[in-house]
C-alpha positions as CSV (number, residue, x, y, z in Angstrom):
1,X,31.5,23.0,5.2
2,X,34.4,23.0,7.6
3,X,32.0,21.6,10.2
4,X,31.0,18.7,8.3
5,X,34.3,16.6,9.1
6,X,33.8,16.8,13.1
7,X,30.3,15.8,13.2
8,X,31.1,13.2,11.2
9,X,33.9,12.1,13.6
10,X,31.9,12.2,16.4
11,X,31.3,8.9,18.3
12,X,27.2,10.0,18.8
13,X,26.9,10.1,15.4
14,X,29.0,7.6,14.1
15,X,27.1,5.5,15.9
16,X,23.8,6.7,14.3
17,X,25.1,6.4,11.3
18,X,26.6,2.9,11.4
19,X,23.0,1.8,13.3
20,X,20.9,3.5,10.2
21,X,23.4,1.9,7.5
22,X,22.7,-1.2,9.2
23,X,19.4,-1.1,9.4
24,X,18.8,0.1,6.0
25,X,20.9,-3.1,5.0
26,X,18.4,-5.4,6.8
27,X,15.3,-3.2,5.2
28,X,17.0,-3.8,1.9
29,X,17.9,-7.9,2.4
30,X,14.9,-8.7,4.3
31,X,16.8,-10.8,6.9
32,X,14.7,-9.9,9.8
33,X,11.0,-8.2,9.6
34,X,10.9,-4.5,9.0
35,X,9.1,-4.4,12.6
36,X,12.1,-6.3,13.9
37,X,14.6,-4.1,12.3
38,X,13.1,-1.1,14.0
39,X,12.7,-2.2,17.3
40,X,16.5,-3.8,16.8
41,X,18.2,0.1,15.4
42,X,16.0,1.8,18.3
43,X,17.5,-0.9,21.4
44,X,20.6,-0.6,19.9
45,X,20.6,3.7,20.1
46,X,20.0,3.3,23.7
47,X,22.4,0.8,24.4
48,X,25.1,2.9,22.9
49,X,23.7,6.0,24.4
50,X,22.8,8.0,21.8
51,X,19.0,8.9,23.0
52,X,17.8,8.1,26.7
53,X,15.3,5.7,26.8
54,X,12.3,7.9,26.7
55,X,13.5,9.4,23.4
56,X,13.6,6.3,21.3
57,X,10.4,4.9,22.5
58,X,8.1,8.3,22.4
59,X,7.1,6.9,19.0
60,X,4.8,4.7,20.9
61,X,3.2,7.4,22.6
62,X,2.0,9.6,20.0
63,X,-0.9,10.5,18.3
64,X,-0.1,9.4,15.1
65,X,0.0,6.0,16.4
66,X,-3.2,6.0,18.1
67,X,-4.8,7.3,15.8
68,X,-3.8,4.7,13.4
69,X,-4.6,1.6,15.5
70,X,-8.3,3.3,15.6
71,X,-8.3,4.1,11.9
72,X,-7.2,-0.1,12.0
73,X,-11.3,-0.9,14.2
74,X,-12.8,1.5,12.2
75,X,-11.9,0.0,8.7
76,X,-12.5,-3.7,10.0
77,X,-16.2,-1.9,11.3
78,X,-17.0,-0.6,7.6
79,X,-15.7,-4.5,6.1
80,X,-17.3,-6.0,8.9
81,X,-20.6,-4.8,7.8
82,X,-20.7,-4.4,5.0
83,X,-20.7,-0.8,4.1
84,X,-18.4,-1.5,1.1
85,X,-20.4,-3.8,-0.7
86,X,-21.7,-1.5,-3.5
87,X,-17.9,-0.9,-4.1
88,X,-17.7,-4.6,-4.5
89,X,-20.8,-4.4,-6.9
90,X,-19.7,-2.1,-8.6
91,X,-16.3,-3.0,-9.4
92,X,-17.4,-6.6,-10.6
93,X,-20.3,-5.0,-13.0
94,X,-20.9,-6.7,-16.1
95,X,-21.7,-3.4,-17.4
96,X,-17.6,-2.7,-17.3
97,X,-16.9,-4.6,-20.8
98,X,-12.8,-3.6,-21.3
99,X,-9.7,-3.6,-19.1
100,X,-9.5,0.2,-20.1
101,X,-13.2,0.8,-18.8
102,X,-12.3,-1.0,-15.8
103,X,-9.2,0.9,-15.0
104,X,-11.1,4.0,-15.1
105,X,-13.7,2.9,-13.0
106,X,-10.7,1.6,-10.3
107,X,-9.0,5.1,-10.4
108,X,-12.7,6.6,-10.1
109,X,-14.0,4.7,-7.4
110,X,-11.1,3.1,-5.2
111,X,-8.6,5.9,-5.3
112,X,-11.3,8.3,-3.1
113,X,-12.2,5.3,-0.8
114,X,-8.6,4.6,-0.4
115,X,-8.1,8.4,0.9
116,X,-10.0,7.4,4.0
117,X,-9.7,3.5,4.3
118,X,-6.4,1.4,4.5
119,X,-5.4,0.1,0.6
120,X,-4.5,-3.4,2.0
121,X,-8.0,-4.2,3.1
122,X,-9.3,-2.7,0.1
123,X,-7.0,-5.0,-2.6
124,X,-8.3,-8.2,0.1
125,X,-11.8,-7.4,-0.8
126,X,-11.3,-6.9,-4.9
127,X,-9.1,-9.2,-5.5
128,X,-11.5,-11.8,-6.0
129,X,-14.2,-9.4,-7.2
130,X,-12.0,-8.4,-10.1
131,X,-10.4,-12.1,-10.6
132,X,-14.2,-13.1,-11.1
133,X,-15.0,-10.2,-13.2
134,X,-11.7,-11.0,-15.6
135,X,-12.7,-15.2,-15.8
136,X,-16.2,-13.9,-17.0
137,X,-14.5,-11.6,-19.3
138,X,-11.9,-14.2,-20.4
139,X,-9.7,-11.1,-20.2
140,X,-6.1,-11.9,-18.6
141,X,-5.8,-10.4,-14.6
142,X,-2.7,-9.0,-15.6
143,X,-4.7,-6.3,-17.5
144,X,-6.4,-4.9,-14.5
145,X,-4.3,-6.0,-11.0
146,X,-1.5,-4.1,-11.0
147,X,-4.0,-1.2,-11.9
148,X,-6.1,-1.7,-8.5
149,X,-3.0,-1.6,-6.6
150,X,-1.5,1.7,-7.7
151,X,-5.0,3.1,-7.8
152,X,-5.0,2.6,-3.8
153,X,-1.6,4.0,-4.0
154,X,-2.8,6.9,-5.6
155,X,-5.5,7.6,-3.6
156,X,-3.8,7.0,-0.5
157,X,-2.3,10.6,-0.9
158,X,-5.5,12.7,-0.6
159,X,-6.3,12.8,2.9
160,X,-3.8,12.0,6.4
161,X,-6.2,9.1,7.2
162,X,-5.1,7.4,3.5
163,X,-1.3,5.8,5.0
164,X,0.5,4.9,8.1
165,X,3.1,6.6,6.6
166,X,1.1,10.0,6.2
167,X,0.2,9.8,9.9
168,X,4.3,8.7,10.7
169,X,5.2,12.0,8.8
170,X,2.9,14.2,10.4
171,X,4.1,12.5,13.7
172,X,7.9,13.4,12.8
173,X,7.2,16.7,11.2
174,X,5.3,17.7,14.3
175,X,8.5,16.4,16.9
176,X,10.7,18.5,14.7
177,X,8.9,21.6,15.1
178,X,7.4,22.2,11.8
179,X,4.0,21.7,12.5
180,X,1.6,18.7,12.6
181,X,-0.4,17.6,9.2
182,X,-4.5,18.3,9.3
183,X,-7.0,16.1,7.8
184,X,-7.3,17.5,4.1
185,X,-3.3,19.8,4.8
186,X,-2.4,17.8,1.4
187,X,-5.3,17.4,-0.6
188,X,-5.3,19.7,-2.9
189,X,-1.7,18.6,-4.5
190,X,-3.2,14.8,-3.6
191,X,-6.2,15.1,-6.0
192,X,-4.1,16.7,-8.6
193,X,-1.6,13.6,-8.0
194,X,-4.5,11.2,-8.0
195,X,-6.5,12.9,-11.1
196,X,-2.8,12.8,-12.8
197,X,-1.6,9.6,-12.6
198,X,-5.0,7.7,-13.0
199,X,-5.0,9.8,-16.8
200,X,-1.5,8.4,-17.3
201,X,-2.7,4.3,-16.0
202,X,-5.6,4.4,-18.4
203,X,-3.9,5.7,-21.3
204,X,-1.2,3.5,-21.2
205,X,-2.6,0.1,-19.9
206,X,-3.1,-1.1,-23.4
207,X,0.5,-0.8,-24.6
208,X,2.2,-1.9,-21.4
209,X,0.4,-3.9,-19.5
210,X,0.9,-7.4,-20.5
211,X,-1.4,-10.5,-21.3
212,X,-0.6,-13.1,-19.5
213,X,-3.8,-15.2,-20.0
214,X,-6.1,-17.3,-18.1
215,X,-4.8,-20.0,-16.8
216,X,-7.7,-22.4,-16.3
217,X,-6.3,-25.5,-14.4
218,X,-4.8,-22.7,-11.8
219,X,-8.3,-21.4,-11.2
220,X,-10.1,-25.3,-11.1
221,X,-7.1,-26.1,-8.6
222,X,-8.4,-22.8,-6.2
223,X,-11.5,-23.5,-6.2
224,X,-11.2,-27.1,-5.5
225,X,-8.6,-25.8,-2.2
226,X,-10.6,-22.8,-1.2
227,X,-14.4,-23.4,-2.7
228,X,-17.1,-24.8,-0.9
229,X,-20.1,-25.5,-2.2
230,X,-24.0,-24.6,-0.9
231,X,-27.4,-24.7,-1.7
232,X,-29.5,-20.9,-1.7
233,X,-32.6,-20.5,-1.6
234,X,-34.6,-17.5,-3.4
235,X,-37.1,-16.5,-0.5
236,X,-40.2,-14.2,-1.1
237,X,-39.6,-10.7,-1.3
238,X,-35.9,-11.2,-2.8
239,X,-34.7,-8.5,-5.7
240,X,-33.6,-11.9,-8.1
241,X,-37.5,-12.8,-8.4
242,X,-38.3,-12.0,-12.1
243,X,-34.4,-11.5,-13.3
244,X,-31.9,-13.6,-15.2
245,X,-28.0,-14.6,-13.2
246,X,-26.8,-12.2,-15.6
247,X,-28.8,-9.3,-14.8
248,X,-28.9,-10.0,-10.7
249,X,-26.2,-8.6,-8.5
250,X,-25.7,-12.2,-7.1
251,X,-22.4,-12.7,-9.0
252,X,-21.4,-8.9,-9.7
253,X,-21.8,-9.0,-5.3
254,X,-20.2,-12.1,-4.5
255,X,-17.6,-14.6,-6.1
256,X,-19.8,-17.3,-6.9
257,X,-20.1,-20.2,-9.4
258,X,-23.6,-21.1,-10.0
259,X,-23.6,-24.9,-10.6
260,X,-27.1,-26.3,-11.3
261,X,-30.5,-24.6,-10.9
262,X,-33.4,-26.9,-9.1
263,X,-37.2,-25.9,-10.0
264,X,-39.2,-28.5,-7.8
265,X,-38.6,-31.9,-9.6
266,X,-36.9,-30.2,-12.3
267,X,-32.8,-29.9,-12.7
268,X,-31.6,-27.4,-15.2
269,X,-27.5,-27.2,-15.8
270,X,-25.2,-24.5,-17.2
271,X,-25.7,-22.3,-19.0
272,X,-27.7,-20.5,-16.7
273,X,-27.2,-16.7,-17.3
274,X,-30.4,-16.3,-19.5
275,X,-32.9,-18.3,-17.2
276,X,-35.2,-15.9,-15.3
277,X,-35.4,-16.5,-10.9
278,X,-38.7,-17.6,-9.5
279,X,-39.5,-17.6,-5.8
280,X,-38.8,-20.9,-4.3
281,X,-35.5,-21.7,-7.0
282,X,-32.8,-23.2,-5.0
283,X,-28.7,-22.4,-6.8
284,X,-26.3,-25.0,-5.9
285,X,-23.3,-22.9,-5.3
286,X,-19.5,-23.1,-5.1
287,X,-18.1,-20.3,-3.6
288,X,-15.4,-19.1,-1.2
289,X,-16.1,-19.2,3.0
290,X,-15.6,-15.3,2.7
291,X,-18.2,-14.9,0.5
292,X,-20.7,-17.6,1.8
293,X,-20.3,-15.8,4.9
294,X,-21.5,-12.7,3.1
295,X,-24.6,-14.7,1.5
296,X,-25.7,-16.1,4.8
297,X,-26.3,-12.5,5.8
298,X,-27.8,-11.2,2.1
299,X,-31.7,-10.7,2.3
300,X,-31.6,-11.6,-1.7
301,X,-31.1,-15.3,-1.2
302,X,-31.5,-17.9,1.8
303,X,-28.6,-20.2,3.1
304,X,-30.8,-23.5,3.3
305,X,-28.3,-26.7,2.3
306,X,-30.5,-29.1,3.8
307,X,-34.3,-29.4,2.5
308,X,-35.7,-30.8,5.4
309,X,-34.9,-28.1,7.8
310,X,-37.8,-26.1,8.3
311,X,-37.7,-21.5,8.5
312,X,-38.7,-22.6,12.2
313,X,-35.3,-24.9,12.6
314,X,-33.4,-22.3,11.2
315,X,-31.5,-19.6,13.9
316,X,-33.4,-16.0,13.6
317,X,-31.3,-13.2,13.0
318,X,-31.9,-11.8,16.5
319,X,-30.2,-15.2,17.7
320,X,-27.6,-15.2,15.0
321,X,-24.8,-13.4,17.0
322,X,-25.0,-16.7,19.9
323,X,-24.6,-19.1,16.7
324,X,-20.9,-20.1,16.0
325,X,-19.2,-21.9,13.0
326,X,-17.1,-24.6,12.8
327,X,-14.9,-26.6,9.9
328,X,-15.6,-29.9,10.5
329,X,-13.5,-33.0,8.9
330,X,-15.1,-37.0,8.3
331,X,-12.5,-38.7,8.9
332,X,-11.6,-42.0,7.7
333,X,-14.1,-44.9,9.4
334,X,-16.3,-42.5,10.0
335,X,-19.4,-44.3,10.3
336,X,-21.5,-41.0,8.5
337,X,-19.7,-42.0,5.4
338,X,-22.1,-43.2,2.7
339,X,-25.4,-41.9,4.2
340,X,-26.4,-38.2,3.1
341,X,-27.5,-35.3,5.4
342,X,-31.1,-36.0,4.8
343,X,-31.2,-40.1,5.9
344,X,-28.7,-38.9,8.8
345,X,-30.8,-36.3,10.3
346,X,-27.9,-34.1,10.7
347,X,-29.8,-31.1,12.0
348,X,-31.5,-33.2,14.8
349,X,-28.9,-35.1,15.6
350,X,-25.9,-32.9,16.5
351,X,-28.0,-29.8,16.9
352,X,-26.2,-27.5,14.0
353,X,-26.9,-26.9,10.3
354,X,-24.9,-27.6,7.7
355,X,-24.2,-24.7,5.5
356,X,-22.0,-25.8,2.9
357,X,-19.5,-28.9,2.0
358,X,-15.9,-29.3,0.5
359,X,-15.4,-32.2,-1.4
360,X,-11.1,-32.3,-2.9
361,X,-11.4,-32.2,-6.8
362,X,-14.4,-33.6,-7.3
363,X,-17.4,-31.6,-8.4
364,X,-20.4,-31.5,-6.5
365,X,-23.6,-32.6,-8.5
366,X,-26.1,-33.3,-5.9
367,X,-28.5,-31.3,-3.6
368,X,-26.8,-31.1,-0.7
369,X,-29.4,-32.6,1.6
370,X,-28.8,-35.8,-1.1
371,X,-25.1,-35.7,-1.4
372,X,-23.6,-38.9,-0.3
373,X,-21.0,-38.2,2.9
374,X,-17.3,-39.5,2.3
375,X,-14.5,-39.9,4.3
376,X,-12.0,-36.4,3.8
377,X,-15.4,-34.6,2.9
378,X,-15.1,-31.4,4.8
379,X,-18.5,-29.5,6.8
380,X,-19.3,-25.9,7.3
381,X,-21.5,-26.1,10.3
382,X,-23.3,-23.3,12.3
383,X,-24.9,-24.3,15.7
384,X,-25.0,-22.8,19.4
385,X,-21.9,-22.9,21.6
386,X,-22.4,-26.2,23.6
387,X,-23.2,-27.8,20.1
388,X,-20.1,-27.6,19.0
389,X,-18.5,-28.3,22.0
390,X,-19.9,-31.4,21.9
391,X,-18.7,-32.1,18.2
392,X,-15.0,-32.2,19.9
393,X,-16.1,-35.5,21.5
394,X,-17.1,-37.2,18.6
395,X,-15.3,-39.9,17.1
396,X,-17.2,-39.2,13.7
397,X,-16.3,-35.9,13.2
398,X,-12.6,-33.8,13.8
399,X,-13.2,-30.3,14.4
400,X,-10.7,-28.5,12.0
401,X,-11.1,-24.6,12.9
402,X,-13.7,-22.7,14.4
403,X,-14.5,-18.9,12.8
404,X,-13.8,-16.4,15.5
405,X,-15.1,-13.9,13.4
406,X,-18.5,-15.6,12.4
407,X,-21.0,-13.8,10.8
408,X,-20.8,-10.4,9.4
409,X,-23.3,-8.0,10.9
410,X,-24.8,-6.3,7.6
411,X,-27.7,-5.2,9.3
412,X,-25.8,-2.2,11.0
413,X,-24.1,-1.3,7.5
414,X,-25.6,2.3,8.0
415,X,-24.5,2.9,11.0
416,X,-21.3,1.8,10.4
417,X,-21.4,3.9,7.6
418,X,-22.2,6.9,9.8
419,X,-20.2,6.7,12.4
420,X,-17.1,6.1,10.0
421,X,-18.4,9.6,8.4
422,X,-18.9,11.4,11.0
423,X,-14.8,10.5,11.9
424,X,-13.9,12.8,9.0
425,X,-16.6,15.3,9.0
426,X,-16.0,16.4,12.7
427,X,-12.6,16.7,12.5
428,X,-12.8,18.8,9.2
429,X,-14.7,20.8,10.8
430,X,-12.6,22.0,13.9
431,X,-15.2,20.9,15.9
432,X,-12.8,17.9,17.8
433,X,-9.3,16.6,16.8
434,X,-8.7,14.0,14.4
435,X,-7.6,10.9,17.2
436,X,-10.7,11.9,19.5
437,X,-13.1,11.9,16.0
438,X,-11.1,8.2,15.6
439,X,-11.1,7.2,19.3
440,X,-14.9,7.8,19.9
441,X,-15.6,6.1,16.8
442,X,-13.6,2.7,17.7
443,X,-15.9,2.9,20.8
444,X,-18.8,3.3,18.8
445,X,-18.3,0.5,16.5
446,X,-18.0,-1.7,19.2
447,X,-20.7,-0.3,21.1
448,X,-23.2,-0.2,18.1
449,X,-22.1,-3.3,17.5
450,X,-20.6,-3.0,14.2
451,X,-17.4,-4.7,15.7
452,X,-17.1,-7.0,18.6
453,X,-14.6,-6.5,21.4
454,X,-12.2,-9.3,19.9
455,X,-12.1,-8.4,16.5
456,X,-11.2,-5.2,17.8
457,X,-8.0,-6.5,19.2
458,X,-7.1,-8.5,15.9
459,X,-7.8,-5.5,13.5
460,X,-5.3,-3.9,15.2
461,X,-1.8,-4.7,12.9
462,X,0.8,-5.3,15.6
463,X,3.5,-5.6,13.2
464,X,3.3,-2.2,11.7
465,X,2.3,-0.6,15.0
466,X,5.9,-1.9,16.1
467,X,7.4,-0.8,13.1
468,X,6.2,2.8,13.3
469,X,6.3,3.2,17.0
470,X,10.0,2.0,16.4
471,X,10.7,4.5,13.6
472,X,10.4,7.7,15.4
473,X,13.6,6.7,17.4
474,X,15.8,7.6,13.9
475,X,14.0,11.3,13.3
476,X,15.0,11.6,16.8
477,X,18.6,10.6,16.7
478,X,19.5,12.5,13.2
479,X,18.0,15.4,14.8
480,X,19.9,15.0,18.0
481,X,23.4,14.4,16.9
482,X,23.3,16.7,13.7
483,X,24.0,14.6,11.5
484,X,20.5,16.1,9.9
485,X,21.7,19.8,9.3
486,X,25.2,18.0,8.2
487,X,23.7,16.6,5.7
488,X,22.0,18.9,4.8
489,X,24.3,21.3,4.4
490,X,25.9,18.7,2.1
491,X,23.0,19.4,0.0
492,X,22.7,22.7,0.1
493,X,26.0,23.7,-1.2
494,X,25.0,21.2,-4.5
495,X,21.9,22.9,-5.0
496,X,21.6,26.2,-3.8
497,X,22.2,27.8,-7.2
498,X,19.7,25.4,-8.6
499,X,15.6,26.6,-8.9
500,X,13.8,24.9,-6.0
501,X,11.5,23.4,-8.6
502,X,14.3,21.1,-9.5
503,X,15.5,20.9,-5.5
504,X,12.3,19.3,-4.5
505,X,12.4,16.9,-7.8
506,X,15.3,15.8,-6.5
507,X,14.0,15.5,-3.2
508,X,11.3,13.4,-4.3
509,X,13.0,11.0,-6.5
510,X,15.6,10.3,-4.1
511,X,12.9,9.5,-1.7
512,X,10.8,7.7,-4.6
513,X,14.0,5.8,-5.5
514,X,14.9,5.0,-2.0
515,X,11.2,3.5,-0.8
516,X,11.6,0.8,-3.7
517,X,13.8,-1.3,-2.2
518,X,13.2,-0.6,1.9
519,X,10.1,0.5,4.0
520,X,8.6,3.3,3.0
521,X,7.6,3.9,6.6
522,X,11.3,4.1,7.3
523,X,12.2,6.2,4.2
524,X,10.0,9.3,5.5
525,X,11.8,8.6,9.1
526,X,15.1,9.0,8.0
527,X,14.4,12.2,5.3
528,X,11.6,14.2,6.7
529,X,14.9,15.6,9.2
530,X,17.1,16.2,6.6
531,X,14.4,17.8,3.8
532,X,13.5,20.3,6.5
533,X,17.0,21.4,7.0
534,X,17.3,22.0,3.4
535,X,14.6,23.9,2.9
536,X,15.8,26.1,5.8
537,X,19.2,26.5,3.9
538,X,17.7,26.9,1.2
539,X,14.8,29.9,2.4
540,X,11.8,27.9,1.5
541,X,9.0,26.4,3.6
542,X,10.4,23.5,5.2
543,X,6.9,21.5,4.8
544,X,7.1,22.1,1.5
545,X,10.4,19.6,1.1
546,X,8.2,17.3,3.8
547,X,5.4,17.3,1.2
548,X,7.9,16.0,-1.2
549,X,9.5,13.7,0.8
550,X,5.9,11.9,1.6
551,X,4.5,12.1,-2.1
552,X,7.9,10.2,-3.0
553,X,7.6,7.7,-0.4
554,X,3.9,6.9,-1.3
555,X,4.9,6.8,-4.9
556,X,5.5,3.2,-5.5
557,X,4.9,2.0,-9.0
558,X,8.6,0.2,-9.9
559,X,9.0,-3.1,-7.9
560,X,6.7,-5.4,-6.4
561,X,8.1,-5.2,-2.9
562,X,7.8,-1.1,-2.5
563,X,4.8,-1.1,-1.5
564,X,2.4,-4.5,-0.1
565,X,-0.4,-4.1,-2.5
566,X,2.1,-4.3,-5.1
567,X,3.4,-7.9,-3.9
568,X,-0.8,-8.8,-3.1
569,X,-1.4,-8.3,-6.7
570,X,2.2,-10.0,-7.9
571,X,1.4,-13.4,-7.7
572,X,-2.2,-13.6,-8.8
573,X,-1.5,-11.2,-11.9
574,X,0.9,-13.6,-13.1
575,X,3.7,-10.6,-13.3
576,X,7.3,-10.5,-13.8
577,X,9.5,-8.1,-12.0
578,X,10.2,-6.1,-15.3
579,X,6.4,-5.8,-15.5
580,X,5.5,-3.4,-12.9
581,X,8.7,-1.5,-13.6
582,X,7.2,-1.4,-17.5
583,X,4.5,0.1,-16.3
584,X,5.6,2.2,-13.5
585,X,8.5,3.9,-15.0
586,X,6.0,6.2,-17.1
587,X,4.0,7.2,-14.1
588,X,6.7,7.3,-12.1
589,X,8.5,9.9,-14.0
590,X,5.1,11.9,-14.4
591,X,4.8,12.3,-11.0
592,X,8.4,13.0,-10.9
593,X,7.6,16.8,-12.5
594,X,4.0,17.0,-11.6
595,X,4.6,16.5,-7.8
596,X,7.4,19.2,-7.4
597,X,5.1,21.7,-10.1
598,X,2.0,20.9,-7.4
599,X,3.9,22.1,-4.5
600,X,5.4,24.7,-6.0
601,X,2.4,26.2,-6.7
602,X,0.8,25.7,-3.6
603,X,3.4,27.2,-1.8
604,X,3.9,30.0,-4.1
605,X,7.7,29.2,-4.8
């Protein structure tokens, strides 16, 4: 204890420290980005000469890091194509009839997917899924949101591949000496975590969850901003021939609104759910571009907005990947205004097809090939490269935004689905490490593919790429100065009469305690150091107190801004701050005793 005072004293690490209390400040305020605060505390170390240059930006270098801009292609790969759509399906089932059902089936289905994909993507995609699913319902999304978050959360803690933040911890754990992470090294006290706290989410979603309703003008005012509105087509061969809307997958799969049904001269309007689909039944839709993206793609139903276009007219899908989109805006004297698509000749006149239309607040009641153009109307088009090109010269039309991204490539789903399995099984098997399994993967998505060169660039998140990369500098300086085994000696003479059952749960709620108001990413930097001193002080594993330390960073169920699927599902659930912590606090102290019991017993202490 004597040796505390000095290394306190000394300028290396009074320097660290000030840079780290600093830094946690900025994490806690939010003044600058997290990615900005990291790169900020690691420039600021090497100005003052605490770690050489090399030191603080190794981070960037490692294998944890390159592993997790691969793990970012290979996720956009599996979206890409669609090799998640039967989570989507299954998730919006009709079949699911209560918010407790629904949980359940969350914890079930997305906790294991959310072991191997990124849980920001995965609340992206079933957001609307589950929104849809809740307005059919007329059950409140606050019943079922903040649910699908934590269930990611949850899941998250299975495998390395489930967090950055697993990945950053193996990364730190392995500089200090104790020993990398493997693929499945956590599992087995993950799925007890997972199995654990989903119990605890179902049983007590009824009691604490609130209701905070449906608010009906919010939802008409979304889809009026973000809905267009199309015309399918139900082509020979499609899986809707012979069933009802409510028995298809066509709203279970996709967001969608089904407007009006058109038989041949015959016009039927909602309801619709009970009329049975024949061939040649075209669904005047209003849905979301995502989504009418997706339907382009689906074999179940035919994009085909204009009537006179002919299968001939139409691109083939071996031609598909040279089309491009474009938002296009009629402006005001626009001379198309008044005339619809059909009198125009749209199609033969500017070379593209118009796939769907976005009219303000008003609701669409026409055939699109009928609809009468007005100025503000907004067009979806698809057409070749020097087709649009040519729109950018037109006084009649003002190009808005052209989609990059295009069209998803569904028709390499299964070997997107492949190649993203054979990334886990290979490495499980010790047959090649984990970032080759991931590196050779990238490759093949791209190659196969699955994900074009560019989108391979912007899956990549820069900002948490910085802010890890960034991160290793503090492991590296608390190590280097001792301020680590100083504080950890610290801790040591408060608990080393106690039973390292309750050390670790006060390892991990610390940690747990500490992520909810500053990046958890940052959390795992600054402990990881410190936890493994302890548990050298103390004679136990030191990856046992790393276990603990991760599990309490990844354990995020009291604010909305520990964790960013918590904040995704914030504003759309309708919550108040006090909500999540209502409904956090229980699982939070579960996990609390059952994380430190799981270690324990894995480690045999």
């Amino acid at each position: 204890m004597d040796a505390l005072p000095s290394v306190f004293l000394d300028p290396p690490s009074l320097i660290t420290l000030a840079v780290l209390l600093g830094a946690v400040v900025l994490f806690i305020t939010g003044w600058l980005a997290p990615e900005v605060t990291g790169l900020l505390a690691a420039g600021l170390l090497i100005a003052f000469g605490v770690l050489k240059p090399s030191e603080a930006v190794e981070g960037f270098g490692s294998t944890a890091l390159v592993t997790l801009m691969g793990l970012f292609a290979l996720s956009a790969g599996l979206f890409r194509s669609g090799g998640l759509d039967r989570l989507r399906e299954a998730i919006g089932s009709d079949a699911v009839r209560s918010p407790k059902r629904m949980i359940a089936l969350m914890v079930g289905l997305v906790g294991p997917v959310s072991a191997f994909v990124p849980n920001t993507p995965i609340v992206a995609t079933l957001l609307p899924v589950i929104e849809g699913w809740c307005k059919r319902r007329r059950i409140s999304p606050s019943k079922v949101l903040l649910p699908l978050s934590f269930a990611t959360v949850l899941g998250g803690t299975i495998t390395l591949l489930g967090s950055s933040v697993n990945l950053l911890a193996s990364d730190v754990s392995e500089k200090l000496g104790y020993g990398a992470f493997q693929l499945f090294s956590f599992s087995a006290i993950g799925i007890g975590v997972w199995l654990s706290g989903g119990l605890v989410m179902v049983l007590l979603a009824d009691r604490l969850l609130p209701d905070r309703g449906q608010n009906d003008d919010d939802l008409v005012a979304d889809l009026s901003n973000n809905g267009y509105f199309t015309e399918v087509k139900i082509p020979a061969g499609s899986e809707l021939i012979g069933q009802s809307l409510h028995a298809s997958r066509l709203q279970r799969r996709f967001d969608v609104d089904v407007l009006e049904l058109h038989r041949g001269a015959e016009r039927f309007l909602p309801p619709l759910a009970d009329r049975t689909l024949v061939v040649g039944d075209r669904l005047l839709l209003r849905c979301t571009k995502a989504d009418l993206l997706r339907l382009q793609q689906d074999h179940t139903v035919e994009v085909a907005p204009t009537p006179e276009s002919t299968p001939a007219e139409r691109p083939s899908a071996d031609k598909q990947n040279d089309q491009r989109m474009v938002e296009v805006l009629l402006p005001s004297g626009s001379t198309l205004a008044g005339d619809c698509l059909r009198d125009l000749r749209f199609r033969q006149r500017y070379n593209v097809t118009v796939l769907a239309l976005r009219r303000g607040n008003q609701l669409l009641r026409e055939r699109l090939g009928r609809a009468a153009l007005k100025e503000g109307d907004v067009l979806l088009l698809q057409g070749p490269k020097d087709a649009i090109r040519g729109l950018q010269a037109n006084n009649d039309l003002v190009v808005l935004e052209q989609l990059e991204k295009d069209l998803p490539t569904v028709s390499r789903k299964r070997i997107a689905i492949s190649i993203a399995a054979l990334v886990v099984i290979l490495p499980a098997l010790k047959l090649i490490p984990l970032v080759g399994a991931v590196l050779l993967g990238t490759v093949a998505m791209v190659a196969t593919g699955c994900l074009r060169a560019g989108e391979l660039q912007r899956a990549i998140r820069l900002d948490v790429i910085l802010l890890l990369g960034s991160l290793a500098s503090f492991s590296v300086a608390i190590e280097k100065t001792g301020l680590a085994r100083a504080l950890a000696q610290g801790l040591i003479a408060g608990l080393q009469h106690w039973p390292v059952f309750w050390a670790l749960v006060v390892v991990f709620l610390f940690t747990t305690l500490l992520t909810e108001v500053m990046s958890n990413s940052a959390t795992v930097a600054m402990l990881i150091p410190i936890a493994g001193q302890l548990a050298l002080g103390l004679g136990q594993p030191p990856m046992a107190f790393i276990f603990a330390v991760l599990f309490g960073a990844s354990q995020s169920f009291l604010s909305p801004v520990g964790y960013q699927t918590n904040l995704m599902v914030y504003g759309p659930g309708r919550y108040r701050f006090l909500d999540i912590a209502r409904y956090g606090f229980p699982l939070t102290l579960v996990m609390t005793l059952v994380v430190p019991f799981l270690i324990s017993r894995w480690f045999g202490i």
